[in-house]
C-alpha positions in Angstrom: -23.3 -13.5 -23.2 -22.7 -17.0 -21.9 -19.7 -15.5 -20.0 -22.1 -13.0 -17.8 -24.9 -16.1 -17.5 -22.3 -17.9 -15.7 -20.9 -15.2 -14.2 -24.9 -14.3 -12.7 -25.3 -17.6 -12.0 -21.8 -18.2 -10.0 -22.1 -14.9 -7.8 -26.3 -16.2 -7.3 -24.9 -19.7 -5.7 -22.1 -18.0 -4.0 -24.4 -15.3 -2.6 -26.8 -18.0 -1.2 -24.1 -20.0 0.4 -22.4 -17.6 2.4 -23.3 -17.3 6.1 -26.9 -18.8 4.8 -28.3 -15.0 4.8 -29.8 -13.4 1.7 -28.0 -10.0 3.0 -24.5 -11.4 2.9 -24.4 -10.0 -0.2 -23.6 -7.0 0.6 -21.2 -7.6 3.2 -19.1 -9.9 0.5 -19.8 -8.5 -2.9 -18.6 -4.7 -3.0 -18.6 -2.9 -7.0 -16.1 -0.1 -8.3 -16.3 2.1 -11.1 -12.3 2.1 -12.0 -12.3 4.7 -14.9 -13.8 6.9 -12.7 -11.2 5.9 -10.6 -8.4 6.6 -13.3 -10.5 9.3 -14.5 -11.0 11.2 -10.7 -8.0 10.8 -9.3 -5.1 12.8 -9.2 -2.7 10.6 -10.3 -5.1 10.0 -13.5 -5.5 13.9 -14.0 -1.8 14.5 -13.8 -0.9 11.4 -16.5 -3.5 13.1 -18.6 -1.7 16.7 -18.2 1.1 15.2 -19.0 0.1 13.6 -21.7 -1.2 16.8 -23.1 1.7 18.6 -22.7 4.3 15.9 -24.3 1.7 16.2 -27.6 1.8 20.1 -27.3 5.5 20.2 -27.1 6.3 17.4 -29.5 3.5 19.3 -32.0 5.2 22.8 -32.0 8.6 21.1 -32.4 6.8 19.4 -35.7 5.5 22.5 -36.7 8.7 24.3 -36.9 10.1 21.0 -39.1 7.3 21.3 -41.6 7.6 25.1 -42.0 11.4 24.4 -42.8 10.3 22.2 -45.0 7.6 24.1 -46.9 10.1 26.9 -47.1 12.9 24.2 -48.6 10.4 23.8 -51.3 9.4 27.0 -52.1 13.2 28.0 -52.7 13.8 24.6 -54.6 16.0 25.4 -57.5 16.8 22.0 -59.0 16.1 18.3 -58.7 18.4 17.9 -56.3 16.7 20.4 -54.1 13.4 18.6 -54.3 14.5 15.3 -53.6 16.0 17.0 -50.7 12.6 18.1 -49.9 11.0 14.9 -50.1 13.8 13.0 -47.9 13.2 15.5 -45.3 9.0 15.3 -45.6 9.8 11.3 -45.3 11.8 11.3 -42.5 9.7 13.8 -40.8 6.8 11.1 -41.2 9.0 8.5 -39.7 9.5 10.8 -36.3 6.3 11.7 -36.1 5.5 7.9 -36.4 7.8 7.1 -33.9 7.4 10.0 -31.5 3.5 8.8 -31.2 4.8 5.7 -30.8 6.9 6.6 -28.0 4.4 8.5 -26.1 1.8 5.9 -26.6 4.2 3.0 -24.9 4.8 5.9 -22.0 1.5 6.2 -21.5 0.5 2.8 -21.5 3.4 2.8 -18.6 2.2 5.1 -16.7 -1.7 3.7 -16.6 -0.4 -0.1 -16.2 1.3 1.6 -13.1 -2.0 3.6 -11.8 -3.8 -0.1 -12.4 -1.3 -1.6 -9.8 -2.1 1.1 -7.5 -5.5 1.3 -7.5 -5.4 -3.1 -7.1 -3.4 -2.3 -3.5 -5.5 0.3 -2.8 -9.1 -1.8 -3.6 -7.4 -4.6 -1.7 -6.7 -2.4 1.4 -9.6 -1.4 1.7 -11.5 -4.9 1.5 -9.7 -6.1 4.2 -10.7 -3.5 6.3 -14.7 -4.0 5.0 -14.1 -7.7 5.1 -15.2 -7.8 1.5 -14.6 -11.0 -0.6 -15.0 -9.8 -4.2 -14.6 -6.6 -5.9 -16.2 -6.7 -9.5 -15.9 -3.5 -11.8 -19.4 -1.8 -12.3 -19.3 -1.9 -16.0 -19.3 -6.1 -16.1 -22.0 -6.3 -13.9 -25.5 -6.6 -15.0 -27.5 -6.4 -12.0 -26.2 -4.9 -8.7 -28.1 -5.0 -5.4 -28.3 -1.6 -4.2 -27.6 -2.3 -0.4 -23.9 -4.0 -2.4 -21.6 -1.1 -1.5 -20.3 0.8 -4.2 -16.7 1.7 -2.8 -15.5 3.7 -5.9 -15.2 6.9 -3.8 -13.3 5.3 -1.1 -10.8 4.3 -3.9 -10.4 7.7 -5.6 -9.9 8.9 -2.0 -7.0 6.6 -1.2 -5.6 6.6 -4.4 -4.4 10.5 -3.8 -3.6 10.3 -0.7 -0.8 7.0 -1.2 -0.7 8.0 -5.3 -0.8 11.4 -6.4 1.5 11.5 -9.2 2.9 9.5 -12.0 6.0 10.2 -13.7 5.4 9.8 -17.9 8.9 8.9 -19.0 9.1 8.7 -22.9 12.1 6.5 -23.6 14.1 7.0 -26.9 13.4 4.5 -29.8 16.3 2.6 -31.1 
């Protein structure tokens, strides 16, 4: 709470000094919404699909597994079967483990990478607006509504420099 007091009380002074107008505000001080950014744009959709598929793929494969297993278990005939049974159910925990694991580090890729866009893309288009600051919408308390709200012109630019991001899932070692 402090953080955001200071943070108020910062943008209040630097509002009031700049060009001595109570207006410059909105000419310095711009807001964006970035997971509607992430969220809109098609680089963010097509992560997302991607996503989705990897987990549908990687589930079926898993599926398959665990029937083999269930059916290894139904035909056990001897200790030696079942212990069979329960290395394979423990090792198929560990790939699953890992697999998640995997996908979770690609993703976490591929969204750092969208981030780094969407930073050239917000700082583009400040140059061009001659805007000082960009502060995301959710860590501001109050916003002026004549501050512009350039969270549209972001998505915008995002898919026309940005529209794809390869997911990569690298094997585990």
């Amino acid at each position: 709470m402090n953080f955001r007091f200071l943070l108020i009380f910062f943008l209040t002074f630097l509002w009031s000094e700049v060009n001595g107008k109570e207006n410059a505000v909105s000419n310095v001080i711009a807001v964006v919404n970035l997971k509607e950014v992430a969220l809109q744009s098609k680089a963010g959709k097509d992560i997302e699909k991607q996503i989705a598929l990897i987990n549908d793929n990687e589930k079926k494969v898993f599926l398959d597994v665990e029937a083999n297993i269930k059916s290894m278990e139904t035909d056990k005939k001897s200790n030696s079967d079942s212990r069979a049974t329960e290395c394979a159910q423990l090792m198929l925990f560990d790939k699953v483990r890992q697999k998640k694991a995997q996908i979770a580090e690609a993703y976490r890729v591929a969204i750092s990478t969208l981030d780094c866009e969407i930073k050239k893309v917000i700082a583009k288009i400040c140059q061009g607006k001659d805007i000082k600051i960009v502060i995301a919408n959710d860590a501001v308390v109050y916003v002026d509504r004549n501050s512009p709200d350039i969270t549209n012109e972001v998505v915008k630019a995002i898919d026309l420099t940005c529209s794809t991001i390869k997911i990569e899932l690298k094997e585990q070692k």
